[in-house]
C-alpha positions as CSV (number, residue, x, y, z in Angstrom):
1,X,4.4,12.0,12.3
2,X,1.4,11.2,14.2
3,X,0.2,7.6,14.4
4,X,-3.7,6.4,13.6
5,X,-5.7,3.9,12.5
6,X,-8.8,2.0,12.7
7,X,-9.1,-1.3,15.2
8,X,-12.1,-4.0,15.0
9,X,-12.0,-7.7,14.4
10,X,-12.2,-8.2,10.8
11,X,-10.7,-5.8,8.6
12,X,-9.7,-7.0,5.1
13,X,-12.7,-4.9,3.8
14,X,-11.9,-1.6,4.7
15,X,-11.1,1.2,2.9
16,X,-10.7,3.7,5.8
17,X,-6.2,3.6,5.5
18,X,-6.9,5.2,2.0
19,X,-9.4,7.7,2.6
20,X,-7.2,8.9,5.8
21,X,-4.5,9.7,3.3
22,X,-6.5,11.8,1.5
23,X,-7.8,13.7,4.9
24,X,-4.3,14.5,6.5
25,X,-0.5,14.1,6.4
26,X,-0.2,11.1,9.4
27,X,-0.1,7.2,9.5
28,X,-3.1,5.3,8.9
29,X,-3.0,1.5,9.5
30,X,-5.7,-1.5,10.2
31,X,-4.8,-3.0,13.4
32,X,-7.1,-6.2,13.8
33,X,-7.9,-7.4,17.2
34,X,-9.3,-9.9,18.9
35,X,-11.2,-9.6,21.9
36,X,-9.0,-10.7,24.5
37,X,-6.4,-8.0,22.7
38,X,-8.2,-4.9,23.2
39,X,-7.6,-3.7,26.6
40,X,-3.8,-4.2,26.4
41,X,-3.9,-2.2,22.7
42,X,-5.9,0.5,23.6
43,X,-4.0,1.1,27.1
44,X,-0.6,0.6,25.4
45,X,-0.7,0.5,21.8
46,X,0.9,3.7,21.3
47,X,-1.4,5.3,19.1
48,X,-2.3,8.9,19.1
49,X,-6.1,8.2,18.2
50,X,-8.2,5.2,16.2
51,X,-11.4,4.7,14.8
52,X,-13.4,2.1,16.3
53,X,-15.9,-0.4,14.5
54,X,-17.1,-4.0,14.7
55,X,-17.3,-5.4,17.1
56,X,-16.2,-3.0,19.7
57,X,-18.1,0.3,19.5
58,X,-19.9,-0.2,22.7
59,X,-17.0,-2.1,24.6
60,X,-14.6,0.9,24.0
61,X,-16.4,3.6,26.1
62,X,-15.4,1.7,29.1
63,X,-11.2,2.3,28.4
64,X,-12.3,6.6,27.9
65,X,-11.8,8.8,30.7
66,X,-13.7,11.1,28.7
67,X,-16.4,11.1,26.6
68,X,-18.4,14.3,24.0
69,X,-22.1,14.3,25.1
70,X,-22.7,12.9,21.6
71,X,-21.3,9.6,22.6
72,X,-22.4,9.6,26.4
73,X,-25.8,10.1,24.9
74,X,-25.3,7.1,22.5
75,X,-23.1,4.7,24.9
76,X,-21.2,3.7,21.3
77,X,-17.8,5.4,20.1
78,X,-16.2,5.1,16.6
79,X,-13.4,8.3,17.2
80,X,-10.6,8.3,20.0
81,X,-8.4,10.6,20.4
82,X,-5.3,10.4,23.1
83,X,-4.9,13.5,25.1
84,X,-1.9,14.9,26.2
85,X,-1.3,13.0,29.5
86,X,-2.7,9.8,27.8
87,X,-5.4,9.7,28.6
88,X,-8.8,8.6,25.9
89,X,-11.4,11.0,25.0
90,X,-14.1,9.2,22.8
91,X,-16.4,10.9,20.2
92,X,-19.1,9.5,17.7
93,X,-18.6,10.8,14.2
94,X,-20.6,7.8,12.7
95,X,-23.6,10.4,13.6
96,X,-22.7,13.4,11.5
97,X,-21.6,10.2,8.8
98,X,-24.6,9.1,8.7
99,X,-26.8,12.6,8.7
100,X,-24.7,12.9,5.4
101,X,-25.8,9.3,4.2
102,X,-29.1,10.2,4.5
103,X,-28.9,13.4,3.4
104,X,-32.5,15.6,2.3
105,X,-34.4,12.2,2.5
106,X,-38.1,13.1,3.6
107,X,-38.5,10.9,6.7
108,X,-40.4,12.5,9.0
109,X,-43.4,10.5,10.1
110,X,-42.5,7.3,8.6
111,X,-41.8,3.8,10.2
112,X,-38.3,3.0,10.3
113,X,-36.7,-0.4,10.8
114,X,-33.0,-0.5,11.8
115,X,-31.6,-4.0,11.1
116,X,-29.1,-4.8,14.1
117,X,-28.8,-3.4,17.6
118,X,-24.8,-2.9,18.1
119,X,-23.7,0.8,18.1
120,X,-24.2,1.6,14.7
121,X,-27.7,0.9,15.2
122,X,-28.2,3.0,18.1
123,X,-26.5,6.2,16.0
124,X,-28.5,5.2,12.9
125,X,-31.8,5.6,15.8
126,X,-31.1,8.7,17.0
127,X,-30.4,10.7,13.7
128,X,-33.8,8.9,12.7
129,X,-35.7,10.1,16.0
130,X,-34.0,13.9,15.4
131,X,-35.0,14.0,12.1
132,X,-38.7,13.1,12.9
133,X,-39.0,9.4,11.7
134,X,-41.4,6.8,13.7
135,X,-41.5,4.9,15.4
136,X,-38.6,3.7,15.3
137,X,-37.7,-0.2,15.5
138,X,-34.7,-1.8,15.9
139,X,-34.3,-5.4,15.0
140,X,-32.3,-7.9,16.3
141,X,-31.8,-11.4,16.3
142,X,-33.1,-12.9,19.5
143,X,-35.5,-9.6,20.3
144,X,-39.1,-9.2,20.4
145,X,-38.9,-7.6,17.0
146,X,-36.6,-10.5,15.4
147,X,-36.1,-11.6,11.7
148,X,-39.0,-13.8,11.8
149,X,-41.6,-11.1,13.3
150,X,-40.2,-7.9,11.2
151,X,-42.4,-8.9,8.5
152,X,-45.8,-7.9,10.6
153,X,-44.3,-4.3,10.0
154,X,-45.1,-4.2,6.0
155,X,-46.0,-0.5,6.4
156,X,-42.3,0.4,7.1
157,X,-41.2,3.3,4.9
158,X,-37.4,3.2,5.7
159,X,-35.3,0.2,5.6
160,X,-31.6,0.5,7.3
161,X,-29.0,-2.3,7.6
162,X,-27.0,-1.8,10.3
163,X,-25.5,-5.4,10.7
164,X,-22.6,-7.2,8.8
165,X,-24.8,-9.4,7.1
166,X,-23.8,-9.2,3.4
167,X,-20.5,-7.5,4.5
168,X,-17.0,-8.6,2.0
169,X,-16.0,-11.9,2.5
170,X,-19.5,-12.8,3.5
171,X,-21.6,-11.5,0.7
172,X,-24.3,-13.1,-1.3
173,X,-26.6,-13.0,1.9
174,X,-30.0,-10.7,3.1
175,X,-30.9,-10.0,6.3
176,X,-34.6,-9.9,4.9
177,X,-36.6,-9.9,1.7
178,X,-37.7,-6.5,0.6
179,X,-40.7,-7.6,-1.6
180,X,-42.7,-8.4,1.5
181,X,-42.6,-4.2,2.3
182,X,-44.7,-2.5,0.2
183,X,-44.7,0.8,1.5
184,X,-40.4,0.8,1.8
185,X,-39.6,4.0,-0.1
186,X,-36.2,3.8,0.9
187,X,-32.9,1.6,1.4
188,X,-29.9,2.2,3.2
189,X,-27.1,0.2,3.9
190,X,-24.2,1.0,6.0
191,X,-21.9,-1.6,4.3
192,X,-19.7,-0.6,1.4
193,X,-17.3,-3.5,0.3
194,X,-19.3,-4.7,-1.8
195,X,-20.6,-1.8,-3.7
196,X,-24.3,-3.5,-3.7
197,X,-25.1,-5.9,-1.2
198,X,-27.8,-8.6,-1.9
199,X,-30.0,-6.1,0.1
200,X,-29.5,-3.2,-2.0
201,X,-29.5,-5.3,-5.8
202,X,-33.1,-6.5,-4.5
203,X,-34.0,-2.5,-3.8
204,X,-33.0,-1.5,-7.0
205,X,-34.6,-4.6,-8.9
206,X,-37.7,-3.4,-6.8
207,X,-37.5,0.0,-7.4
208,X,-36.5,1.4,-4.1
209,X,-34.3,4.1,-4.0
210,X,-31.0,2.8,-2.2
211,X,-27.7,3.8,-1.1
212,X,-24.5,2.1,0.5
213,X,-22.7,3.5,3.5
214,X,-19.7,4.6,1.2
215,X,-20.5,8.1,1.5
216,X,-21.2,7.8,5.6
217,X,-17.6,6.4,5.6
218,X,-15.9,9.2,4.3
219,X,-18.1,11.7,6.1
220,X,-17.4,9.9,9.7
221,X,-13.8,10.0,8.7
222,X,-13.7,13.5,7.6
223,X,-15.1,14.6,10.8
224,X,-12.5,12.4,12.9
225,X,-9.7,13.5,10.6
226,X,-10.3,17.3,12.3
227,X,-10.1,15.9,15.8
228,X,-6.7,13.9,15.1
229,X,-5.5,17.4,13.8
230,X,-7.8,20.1,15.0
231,X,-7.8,21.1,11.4
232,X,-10.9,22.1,9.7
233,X,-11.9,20.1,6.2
234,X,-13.9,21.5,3.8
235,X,-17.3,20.0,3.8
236,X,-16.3,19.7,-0.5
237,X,-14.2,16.7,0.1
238,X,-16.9,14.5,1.2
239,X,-18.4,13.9,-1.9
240,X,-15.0,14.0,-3.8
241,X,-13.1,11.5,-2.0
242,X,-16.6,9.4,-2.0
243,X,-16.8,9.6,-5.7
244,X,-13.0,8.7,-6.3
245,X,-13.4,5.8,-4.1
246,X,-16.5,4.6,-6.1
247,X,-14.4,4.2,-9.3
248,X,-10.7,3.3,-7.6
249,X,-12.9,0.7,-6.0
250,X,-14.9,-0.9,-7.9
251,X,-14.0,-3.7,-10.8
252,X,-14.1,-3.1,-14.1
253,X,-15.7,-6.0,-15.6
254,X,-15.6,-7.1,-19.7
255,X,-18.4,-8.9,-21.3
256,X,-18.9,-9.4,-24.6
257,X,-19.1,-12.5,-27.6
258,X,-16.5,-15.1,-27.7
259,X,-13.3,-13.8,-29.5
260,X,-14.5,-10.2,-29.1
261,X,-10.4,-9.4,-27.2
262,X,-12.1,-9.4,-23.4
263,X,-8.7,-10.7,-22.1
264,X,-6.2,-9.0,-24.3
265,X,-8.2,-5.1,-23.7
266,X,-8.1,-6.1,-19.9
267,X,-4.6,-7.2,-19.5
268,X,-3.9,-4.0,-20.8
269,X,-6.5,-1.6,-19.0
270,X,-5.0,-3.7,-15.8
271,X,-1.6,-2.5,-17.2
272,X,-2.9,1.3,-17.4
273,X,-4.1,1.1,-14.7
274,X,-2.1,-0.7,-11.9
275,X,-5.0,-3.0,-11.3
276,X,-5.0,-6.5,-10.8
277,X,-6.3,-8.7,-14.0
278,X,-8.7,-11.8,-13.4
279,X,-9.7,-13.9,-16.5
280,X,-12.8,-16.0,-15.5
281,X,-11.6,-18.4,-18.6
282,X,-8.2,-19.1,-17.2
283,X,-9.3,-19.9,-13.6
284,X,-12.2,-22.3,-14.6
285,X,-9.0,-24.1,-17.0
286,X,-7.2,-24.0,-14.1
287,X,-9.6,-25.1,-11.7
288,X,-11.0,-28.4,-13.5
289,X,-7.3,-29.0,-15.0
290,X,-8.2,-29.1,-18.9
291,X,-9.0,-26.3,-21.3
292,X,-12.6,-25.1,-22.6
293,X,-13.2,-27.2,-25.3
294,X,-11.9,-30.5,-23.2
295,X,-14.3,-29.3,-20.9
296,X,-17.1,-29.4,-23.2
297,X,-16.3,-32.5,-24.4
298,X,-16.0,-34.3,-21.6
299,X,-18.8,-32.6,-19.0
300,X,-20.8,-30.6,-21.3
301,X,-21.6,-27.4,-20.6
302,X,-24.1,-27.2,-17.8
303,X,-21.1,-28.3,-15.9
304,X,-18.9,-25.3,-17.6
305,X,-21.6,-22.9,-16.6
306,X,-21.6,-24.1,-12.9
307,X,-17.6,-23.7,-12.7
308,X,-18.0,-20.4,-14.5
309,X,-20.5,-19.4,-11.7
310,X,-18.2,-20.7,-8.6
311,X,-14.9,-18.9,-10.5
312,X,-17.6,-15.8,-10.5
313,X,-18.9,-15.7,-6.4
314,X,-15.4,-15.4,-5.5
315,X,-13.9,-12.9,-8.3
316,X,-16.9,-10.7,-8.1
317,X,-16.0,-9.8,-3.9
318,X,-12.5,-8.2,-5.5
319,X,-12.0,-4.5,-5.0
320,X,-10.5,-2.3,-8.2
321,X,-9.9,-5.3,-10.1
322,X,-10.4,-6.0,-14.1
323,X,-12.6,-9.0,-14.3
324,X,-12.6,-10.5,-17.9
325,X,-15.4,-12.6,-18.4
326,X,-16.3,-15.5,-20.4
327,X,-18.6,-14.6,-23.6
328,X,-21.8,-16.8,-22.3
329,X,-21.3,-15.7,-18.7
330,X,-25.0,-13.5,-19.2
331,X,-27.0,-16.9,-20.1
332,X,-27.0,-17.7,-16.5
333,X,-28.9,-14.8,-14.7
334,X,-27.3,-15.2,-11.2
335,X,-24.0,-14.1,-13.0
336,X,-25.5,-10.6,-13.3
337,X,-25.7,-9.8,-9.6
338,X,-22.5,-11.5,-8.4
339,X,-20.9,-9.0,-11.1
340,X,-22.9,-6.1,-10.4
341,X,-22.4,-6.3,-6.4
342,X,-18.8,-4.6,-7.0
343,X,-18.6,-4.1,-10.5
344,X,-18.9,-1.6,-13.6
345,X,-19.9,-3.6,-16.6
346,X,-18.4,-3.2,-19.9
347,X,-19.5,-4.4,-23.1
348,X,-16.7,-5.2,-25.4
349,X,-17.9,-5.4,-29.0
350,X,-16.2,-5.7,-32.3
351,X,-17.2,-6.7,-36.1
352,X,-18.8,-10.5,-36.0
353,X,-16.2,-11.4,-38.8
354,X,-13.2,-10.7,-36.5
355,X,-14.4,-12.8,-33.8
356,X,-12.2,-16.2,-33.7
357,X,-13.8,-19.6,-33.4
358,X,-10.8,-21.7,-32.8
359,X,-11.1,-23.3,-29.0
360,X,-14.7,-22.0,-28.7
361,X,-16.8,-25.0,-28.8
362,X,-20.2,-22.9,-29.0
363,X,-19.0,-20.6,-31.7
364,X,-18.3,-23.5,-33.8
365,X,-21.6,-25.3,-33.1
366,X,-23.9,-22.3,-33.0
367,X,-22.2,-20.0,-35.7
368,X,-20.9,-17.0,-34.5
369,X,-24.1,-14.7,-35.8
370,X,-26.8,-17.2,-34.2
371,X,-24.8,-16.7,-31.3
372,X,-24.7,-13.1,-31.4
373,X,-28.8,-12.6,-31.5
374,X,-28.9,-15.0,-28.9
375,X,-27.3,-12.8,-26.6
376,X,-27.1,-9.4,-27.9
377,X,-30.0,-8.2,-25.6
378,X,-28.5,-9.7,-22.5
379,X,-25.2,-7.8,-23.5
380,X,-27.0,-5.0,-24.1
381,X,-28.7,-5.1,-20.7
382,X,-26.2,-6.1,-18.6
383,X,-23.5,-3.5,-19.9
384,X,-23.3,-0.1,-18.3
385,X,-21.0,1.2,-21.2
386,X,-19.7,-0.4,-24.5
387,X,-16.7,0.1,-26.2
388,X,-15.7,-1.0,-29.7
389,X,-12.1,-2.9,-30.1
390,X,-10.3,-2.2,-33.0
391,X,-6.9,-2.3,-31.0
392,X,-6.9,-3.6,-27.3
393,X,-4.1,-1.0,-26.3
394,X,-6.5,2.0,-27.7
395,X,-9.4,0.1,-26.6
396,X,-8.0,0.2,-23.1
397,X,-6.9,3.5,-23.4
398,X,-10.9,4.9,-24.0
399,X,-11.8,2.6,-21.3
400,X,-9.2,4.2,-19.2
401,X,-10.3,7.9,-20.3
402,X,-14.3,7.3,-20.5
403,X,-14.6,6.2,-17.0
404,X,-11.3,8.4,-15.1
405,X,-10.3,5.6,-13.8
């Protein structure tokens, strides 16, 4: 069997090993490197191609003998593919990845800003330039067009990260604030762990029509997949492999009131589903080393909520998790996006007189229907789908079903 994978210098994000397996019959593995690692690897790794990305698209043209015009042009390589008497030919399939990100958007004529200047900037320029935009500007840090000088270009109608900023582990962060672009008709961001980067949630608070670089992924790596093999794909499984990702990937967060069986329909939708199970409840417990209601008692509960939120920033980076949440986690609005940057919210709801008040220090105080109008419409609006729980098994089971997971 032939032997591929994808080398760069952080890697825990990437999804590339599963798409690969549904592109061809070889290995796919993540091989992270350092920098002072790369020239022996590449020379005498033993692998019979490898995708390249951060940081080394540029660095990696030096180690081809050979390189498609495509990539000469662009001086950045993401594709290459050992020849016969070992030596590298490089290619750039980010290009046709991200002509399909971008798909039938009207561009031409409009100011572009490209956020970033390594080589997935310089692709994400040139499909720009052929498909008429401009100008277009690249921003970098220490440029003449920097982050602190982008903002005289208000009249920019296309917005493109090309940087890490916001990338999995490091998410909760914008390279810039979208409100002060007023003409930006359209966001793209090449990340796609998370789901929605702080960059795209602002677009679509805004407005702005916005996409991740999820599909650009699976496009790049359906157009490498037929040089490892010299095997045509069908255009088709672009958008199916993208869409399958979307749902293997993404959590599957539970809302809902106090008592309303979050944990026990998650435990078994985890169960279904061979997902991991995280139950926001249990880890604040664990974290401050009491249960809820001692918690209450003791610290009150601002200081609940604030644990609640630091449990949230770190299960809310998971990939194809089930999150169960706690029932007043939508009182504090920065829960919403640290949920929805890699999440599908679920409303859990059930009959008000089912709902148990034992250990639930504000259905006790409140009452559990005061409670209920309180935060009905934040359910309601956080919630992408809602599901009653008569039975957490069957409960599970439509969850299961509804969304194909």
């Amino acid at each position: 069997m032939k032997r591929f994978g994808l080398i760069g210098e952080r890697l825990e994000h990437s999804f590339s090993p599963l798409i690969h397996s549904l592109l061809g019959d070889y290995e796919y593995k993540l091989y992270p490197l350092k920098p002072e690692q790369l020239g022996d690897f590449v020379q005498n790794g033993g692998l019979d191609g490898f995708n390249v990305t951060i940081p080394y698209k540029l660095e990696i043209a030096k180690y081809c003998t050979a390189l498609s015009s495509r990539a000469k042009e662009l001086g950045s390589v993401n594709t290459v593919l050992r020849l016969k008497d070992g030596s590298l030919y490089g290619d750039n399939t980010d290009f046709y990845g991200f002509e399909a990100l971008l798909g039938d958007a009207c561009i031409s004529g409009k100011k572009a800003l490209v956020l970033g200047s390594g080589g997935a900037s310089r692709t994400v320029c040139a499909v720009l330039k052929s498909r008429g935009a401009g100008p277009v500007l690249t921003v970098s840090r220490s440029g003449t067009l920097n982050y602190a000088s982008v903002y005289e270009h208000s009249d920019a109608g296309l917005i493109v990260n090309a940087t890490p900023v916001g990338m999995y582990p490091d998410t909760g962060v914008s390279p810039l604030d979208l409100s002060r672009f007023p003409a930006c008709r359209l966001v793209l961001d090449v990340i796609y762990n998370p789901a929605r980067t702080k960059l795209l949630l602002q677009a679509e608070a805004l407005g702005i029509p916005c996409r991740n670089g999820l599909l650009m992924l699976v496009a790049q790596a359906k157009a490498a997949a037929e040089l490892f093999t010299g095997a045509e794909i069908s255009s088709d499984k672009i958008e199916e492999i993208t869409g399958l990702l979307d749902k293997k990937t993404k959590n599957i967060a539970l809302i809902g009131m106090p008592g309303s069986g979050k944990s026990a329909v998650g435990k078994c939708l985890a169960e279904l589903t061979g997902r991991e199970f995280i139950d926001t409840d249990a880890l604040v417990e664990r974290t401050a080393g009491m249960d809820i209601s001692a918690i209450f008692t003791r610290w009150g509960e601002e200081r609940f909520r604030r644990l609640e939120t630091e449990i949230l920033k770190e299960a809310g980076k998971k990939s194809g998790a089930v999150v169960a949440t706690g029932g007043g986690v939508v009182t504090v609005p920065e829960n919403r996006d640290l949920l929805r940057q890699n999440s599908i919210i679920v409303l859990i709801d059930c009959d008000l007189g089912r709902l148990a008040t034992e250990g639930r220090p504000l259905s006790q105080a409140v009452g559990v229907e005061g409670l209920y109008r309180a935060r009905k419409p934040l359910y309601e609006a956080w919630s992408e789908y809602r599901f009653y729980n008569d039975s957490p098994s069957d409960t599970a089971l439509r969850i299961k079903k509804e969304l194909e997971l």
